[in-house]
C-alpha positions as CSV (number, residue, x, y, z in Angstrom):
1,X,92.8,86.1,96.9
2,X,94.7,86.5,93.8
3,X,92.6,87.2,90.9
4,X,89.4,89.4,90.8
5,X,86.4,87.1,90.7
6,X,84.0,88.1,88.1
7,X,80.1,87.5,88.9
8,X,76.6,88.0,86.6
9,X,73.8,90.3,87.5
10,X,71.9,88.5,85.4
11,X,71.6,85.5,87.9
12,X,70.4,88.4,90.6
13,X,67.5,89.5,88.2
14,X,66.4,85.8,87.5
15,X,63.3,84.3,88.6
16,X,65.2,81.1,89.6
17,X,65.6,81.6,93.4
18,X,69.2,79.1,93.5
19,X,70.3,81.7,90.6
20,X,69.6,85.0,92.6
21,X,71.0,83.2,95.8
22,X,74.2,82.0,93.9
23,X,75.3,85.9,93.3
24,X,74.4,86.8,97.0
25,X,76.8,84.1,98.4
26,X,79.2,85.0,95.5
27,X,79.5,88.8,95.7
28,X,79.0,88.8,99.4
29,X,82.2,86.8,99.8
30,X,84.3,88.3,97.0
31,X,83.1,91.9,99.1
32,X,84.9,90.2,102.3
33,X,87.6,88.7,101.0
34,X,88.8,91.6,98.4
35,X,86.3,94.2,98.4
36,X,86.2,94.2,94.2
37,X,84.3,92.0,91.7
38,X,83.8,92.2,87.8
39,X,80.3,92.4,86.8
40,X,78.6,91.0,83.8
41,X,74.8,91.5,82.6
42,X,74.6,95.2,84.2
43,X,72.2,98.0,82.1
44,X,74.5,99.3,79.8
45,X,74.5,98.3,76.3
46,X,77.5,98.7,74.0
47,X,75.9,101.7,71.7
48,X,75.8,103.6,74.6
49,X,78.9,103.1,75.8
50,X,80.5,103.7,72.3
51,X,78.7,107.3,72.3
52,X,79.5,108.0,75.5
53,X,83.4,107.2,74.9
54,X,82.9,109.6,71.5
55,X,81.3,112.5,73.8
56,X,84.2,112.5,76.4
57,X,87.5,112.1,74.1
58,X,85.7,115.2,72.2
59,X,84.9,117.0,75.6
60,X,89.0,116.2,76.6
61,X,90.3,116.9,73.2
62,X,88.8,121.0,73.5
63,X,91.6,123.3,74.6
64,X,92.8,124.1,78.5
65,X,90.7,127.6,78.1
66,X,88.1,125.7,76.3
67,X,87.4,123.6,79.1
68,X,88.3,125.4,82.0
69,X,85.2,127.8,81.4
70,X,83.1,124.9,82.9
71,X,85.5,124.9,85.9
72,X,83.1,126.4,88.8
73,X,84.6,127.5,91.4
74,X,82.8,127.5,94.7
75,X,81.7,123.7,94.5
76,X,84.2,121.4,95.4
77,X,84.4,120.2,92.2
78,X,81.3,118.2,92.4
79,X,80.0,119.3,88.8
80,X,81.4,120.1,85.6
81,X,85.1,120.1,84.7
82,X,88.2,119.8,87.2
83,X,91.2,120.5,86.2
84,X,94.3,118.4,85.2
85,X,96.6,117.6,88.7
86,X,93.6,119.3,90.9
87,X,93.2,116.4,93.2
88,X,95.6,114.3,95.1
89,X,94.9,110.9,97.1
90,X,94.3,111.3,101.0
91,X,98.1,112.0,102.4
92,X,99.7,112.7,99.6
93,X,100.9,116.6,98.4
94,X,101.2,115.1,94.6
95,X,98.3,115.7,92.0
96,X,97.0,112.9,90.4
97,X,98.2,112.9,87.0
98,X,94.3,113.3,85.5
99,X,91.4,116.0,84.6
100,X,87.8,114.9,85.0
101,X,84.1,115.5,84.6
102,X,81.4,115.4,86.9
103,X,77.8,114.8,86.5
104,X,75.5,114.6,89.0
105,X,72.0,113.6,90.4
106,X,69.0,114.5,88.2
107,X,66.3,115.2,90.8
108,X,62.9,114.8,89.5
109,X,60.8,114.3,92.4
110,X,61.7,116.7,95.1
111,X,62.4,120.0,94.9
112,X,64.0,120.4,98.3
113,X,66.7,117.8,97.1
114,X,67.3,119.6,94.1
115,X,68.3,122.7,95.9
116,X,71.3,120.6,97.9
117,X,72.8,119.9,95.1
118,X,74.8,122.3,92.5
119,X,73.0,122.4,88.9
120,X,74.6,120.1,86.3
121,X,77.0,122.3,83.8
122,X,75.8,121.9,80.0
123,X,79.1,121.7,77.5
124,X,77.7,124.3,75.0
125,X,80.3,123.1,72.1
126,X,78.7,119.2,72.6
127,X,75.1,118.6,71.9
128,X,75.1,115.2,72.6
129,X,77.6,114.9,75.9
130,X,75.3,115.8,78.4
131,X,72.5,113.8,76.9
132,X,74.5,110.9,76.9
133,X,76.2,111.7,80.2
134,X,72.5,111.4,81.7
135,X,71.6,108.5,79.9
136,X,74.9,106.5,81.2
137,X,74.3,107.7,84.9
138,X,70.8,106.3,85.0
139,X,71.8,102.9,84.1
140,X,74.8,102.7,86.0
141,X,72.1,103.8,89.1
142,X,70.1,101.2,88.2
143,X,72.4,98.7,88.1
144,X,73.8,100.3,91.3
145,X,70.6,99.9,93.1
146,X,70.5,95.9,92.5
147,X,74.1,95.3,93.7
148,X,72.8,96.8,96.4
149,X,70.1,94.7,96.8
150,X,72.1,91.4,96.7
151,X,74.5,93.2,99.8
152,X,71.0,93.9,102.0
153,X,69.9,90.1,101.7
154,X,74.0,89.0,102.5
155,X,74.0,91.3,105.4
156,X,70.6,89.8,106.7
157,X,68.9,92.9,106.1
158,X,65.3,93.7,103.9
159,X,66.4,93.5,100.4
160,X,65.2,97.1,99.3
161,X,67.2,98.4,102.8
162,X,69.3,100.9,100.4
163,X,66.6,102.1,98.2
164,X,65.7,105.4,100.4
165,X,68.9,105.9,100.8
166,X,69.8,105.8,97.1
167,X,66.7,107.6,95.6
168,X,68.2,111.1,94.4
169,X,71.4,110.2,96.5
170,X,74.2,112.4,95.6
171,X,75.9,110.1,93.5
172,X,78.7,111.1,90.7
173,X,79.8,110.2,87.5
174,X,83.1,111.0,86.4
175,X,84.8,110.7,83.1
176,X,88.6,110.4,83.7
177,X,91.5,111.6,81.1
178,X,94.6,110.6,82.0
179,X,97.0,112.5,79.6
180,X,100.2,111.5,77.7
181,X,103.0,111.4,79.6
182,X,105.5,114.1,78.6
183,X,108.4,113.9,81.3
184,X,109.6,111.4,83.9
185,X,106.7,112.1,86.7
186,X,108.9,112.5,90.2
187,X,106.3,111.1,92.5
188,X,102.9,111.3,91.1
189,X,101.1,108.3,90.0
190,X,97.5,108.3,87.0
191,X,95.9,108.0,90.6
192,X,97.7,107.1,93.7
193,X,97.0,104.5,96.2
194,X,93.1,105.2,97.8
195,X,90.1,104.0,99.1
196,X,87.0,105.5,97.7
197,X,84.4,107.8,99.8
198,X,81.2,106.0,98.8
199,X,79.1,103.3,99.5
200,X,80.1,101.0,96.2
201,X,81.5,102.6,92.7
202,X,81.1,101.3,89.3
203,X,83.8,101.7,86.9
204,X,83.7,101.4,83.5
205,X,87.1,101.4,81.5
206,X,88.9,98.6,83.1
207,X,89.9,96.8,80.0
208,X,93.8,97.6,79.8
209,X,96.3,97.2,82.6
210,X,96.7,100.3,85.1
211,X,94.3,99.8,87.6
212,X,95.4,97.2,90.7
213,X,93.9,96.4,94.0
214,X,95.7,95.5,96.8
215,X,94.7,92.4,98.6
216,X,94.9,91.5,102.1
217,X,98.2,90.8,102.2
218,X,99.3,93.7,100.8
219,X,100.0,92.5,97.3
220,X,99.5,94.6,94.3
221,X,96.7,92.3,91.7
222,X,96.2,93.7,88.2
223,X,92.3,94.5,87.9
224,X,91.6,93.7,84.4
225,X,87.6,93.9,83.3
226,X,86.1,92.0,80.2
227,X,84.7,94.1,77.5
228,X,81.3,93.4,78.7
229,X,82.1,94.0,82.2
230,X,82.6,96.8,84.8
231,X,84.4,96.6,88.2
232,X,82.7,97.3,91.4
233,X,84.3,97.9,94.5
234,X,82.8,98.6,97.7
235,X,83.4,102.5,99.2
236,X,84.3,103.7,102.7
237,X,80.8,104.6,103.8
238,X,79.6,100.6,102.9
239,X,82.7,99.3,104.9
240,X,82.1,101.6,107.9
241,X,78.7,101.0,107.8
242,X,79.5,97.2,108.1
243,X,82.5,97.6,110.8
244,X,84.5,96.5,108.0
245,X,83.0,93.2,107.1
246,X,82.5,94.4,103.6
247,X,86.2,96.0,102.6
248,X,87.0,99.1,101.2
249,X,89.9,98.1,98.9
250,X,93.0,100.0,98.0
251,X,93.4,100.6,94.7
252,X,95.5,102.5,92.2
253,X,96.1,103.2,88.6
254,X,99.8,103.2,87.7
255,X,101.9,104.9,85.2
256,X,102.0,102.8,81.9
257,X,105.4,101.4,80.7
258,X,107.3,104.5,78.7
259,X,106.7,103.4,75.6
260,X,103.3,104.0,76.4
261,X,103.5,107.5,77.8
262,X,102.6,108.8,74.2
263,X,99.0,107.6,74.9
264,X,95.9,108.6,76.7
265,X,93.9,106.0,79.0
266,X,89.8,106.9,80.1
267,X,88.1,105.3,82.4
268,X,84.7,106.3,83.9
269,X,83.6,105.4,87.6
270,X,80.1,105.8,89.1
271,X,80.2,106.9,92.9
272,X,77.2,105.7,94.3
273,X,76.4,107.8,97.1
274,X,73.4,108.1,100.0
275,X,71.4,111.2,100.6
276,X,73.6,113.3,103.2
277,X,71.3,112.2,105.9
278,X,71.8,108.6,106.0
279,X,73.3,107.3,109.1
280,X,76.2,105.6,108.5
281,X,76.5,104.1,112.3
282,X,77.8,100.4,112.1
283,X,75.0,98.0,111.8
284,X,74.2,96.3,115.2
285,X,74.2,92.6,113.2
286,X,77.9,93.4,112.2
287,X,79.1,93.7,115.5
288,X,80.0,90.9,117.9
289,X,82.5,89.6,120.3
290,X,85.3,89.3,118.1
291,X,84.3,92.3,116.4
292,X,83.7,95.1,118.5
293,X,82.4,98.6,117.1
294,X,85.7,100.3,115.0
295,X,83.9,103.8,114.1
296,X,82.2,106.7,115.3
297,X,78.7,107.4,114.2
298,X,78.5,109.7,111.7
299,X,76.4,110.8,108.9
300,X,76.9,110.5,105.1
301,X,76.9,114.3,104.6
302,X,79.2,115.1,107.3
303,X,81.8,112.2,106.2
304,X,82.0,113.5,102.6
305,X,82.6,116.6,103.6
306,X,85.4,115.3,105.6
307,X,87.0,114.0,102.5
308,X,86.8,116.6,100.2
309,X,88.5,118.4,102.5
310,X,91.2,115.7,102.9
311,X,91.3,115.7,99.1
312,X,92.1,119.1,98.8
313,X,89.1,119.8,96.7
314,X,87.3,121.8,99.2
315,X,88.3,124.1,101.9
């Protein structure tokens, strides 16, 4: 695999059953072979997108005291602001070299959920942001929930397997700065080598070079998305879940040549993430002689936790 292939949710949604089969075959194998694709036809329409971009270069332009009063402490960072060089990939002591925004789950539905989850943190200064930060999760949910959909029917599974699961899941989406560069960074990267924690994230932001995957043979591919498109990779949850038929791909986003350091790069992922109670136990149809059960049983909640730990974003 040596390019990132690039499929259309539009064929998923059709009424044309060869159409809708034609993105199962196709994201279900891109998913084993490289564990990203590029996404066309998704919910998200370019005026929001444009707003949203506006919202979050004001948010990041505000100044370090500005913004660090919607630093909570207490949560993990799962809402609100998180400081530049806060959190480092899994193994490594160096910060990212980034500051980001979370918003979470809007829980309409179920009180009991709501209470799990730490209130989202309104930006006083900025009408609009959280508005718009609301609007953008929602479709990026939606179109979450379909991709989905399309890797229940590959696996062999009801199609609407992941939709419990899902509903109020305590999924996150983060607006990432990644500053100028001012001095020669020693060994930190924009974001060093990782997988993510999730079941699958959607990123939006994609357009320049920085961000590269790392195929299976442990080549570094440039992962560069159409203006109409976002990347989606699947998470660690999805791969455990699937003994590892589905990949978890590494990825990374390097430091830009240095006549580039004078500039700022966003991007904006979507972590699509299960209620804390869904078992994450490898499916019984994904194992077999030649693939023997890799992981432990464990739940969402408790695997999350594990990583935010690793991350060095909770204690």
């Amino acid at each position: 695999m040596t390019s990132i292939p690039s499929v259309n949710l539009e064929d998923f949604l059709s009424e044309d059953p060869k159409r809708k089969q034609k993105f199962i075959d196709e994201i279900g194998k891109a998913y084993q072979d490289i564990g990203f694709v590029a996404l066309k036809g998704h919910f998200l329409d370019e005026k929001l997108v444009e707003r949203l971009y506006s919202e979050i270069k004001n948010f990041f332009a505000m100044s370090v005291d500005e913004k660090r009063k919607y630093e909570i402490p207490g949560i993990g960072g799962q809402r609100g602001y998180v400081s530049f060089g806060k959190e480092s990939a899994k193994g490594k002591k160096e910060g990212d070299l980034k500051e980001f925004w979370h918003f979470g789950q809007y829980v309409e539905d179920d009180p009991e959920r709501a209470k799990e989850y730490p209130e989202n943190v309104e930006v006083k200064e900025l009408p609009a942001f959280n508005a718009v930060g609301k609007e953008t999760y929602q479709m990026l949910e939606k179109t979450a929930k379909y991709v989905l959909r399309a890797l229940a029917l590959h696996l062999n599974l009801e199609e609407t397997y992941f939709n419990n699961y899902i509903h109020n899941g305590n999924s996150i989406l983060r607006p990432i700065h990644y500053p100028p560069i001012k001095e020669e960074p020693k060994a930190a990267e924009r974001a060093a080598a990782h997988g993510d924690i999730n079941l699958i994230t959607l990123l939006m932001g994609a357009q320049g070079r920085g961000l590269q995957v790392q195929n299976h043979e442990g080549e570094w591919l440039d992962a560069i998305a159409e203006p109409d498109e976002l990347m989606i990779n699947v998470g660690d949850m999805l791969s455990r879940h699937t003994n590892n038929k589905l990949k978890s791909t590494i990825h990374r986003v390097i430091n830009p040549p240095k006549e580039l350091w004078g500039t700022s790069r966003y991007s904006i992922p979507f972590f699509m993430h299960p209620i804390s109670e869904m078992k994450l136990d490898v499916l019984e149809s994904c194992i077999d002689e030649n693939n023997p059960k890799q992981f432990d049983d464990i739940t969402a909640g408790e695997f999350l936790d594990q990583r935010l730990i690793e991350l060095g974003l909770k204690k």
